[in-house]
C-alpha positions as CSV (number, residue, x, y, z in Angstrom):
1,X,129.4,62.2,120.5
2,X,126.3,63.4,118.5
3,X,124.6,64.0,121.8
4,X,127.9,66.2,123.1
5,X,127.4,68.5,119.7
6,X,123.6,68.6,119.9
7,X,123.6,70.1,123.4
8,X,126.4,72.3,122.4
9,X,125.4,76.0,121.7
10,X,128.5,76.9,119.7
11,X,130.7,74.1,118.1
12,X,133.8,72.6,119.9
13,X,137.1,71.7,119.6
14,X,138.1,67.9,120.5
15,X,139.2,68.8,124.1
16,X,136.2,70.7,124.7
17,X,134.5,67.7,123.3
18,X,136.2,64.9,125.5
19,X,135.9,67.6,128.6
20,X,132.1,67.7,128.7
21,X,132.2,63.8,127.7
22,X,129.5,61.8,129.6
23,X,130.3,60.5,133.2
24,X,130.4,56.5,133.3
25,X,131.3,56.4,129.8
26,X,135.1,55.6,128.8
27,X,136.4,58.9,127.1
28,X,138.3,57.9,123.6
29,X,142.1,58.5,123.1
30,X,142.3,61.7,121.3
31,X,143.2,59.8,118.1
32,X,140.5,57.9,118.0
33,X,138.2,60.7,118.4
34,X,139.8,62.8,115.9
35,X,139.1,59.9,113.5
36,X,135.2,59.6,114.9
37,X,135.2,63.2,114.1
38,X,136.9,63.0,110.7
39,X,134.5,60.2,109.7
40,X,131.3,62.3,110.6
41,X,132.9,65.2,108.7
42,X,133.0,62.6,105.7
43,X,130.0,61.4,106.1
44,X,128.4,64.8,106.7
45,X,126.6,63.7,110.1
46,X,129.0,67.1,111.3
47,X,130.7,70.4,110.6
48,X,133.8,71.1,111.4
49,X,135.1,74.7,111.0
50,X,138.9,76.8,111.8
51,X,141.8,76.8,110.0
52,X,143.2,73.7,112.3
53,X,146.1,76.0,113.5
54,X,146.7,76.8,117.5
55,X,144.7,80.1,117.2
56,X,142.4,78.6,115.0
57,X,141.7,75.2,116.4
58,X,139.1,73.0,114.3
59,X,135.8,73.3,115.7
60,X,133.2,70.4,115.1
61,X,129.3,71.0,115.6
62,X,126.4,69.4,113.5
63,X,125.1,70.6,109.9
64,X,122.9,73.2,110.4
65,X,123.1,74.4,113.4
């Protein structure tokens, strides 16, 4: 997943995240990946920005960037 947000040139929401996901490499249930990306938020390995509404979807990129 870090690699997905380090190529990224704008942050991403978790579908844009799972659709540019690496061929050959099992793509995690949405849950599960909201939880990765909670976790990383926690441990401030990544951003997330948006108001998590439908307009607003949460957007998840790394600090700094």
């Amino acid at each position: 997943m870090q690699v997905i947000l380090a190529h990224a040139a704008e942050p991403h929401t978790r579908r844009a995240i799972r659709a540019v996901w690496p061929p050959g490499l099992t793509k995690p249930h949405d849950t599960t990946l909201w939880r990765w990306l909670d976790r990383a938020v926690e441990l401030g390995l990544a951003v997330r920005v948006g108001a998590g509404t439908k307009t607003q979807p949460h957007r998840y990129g790394l600090p700094g960037r």
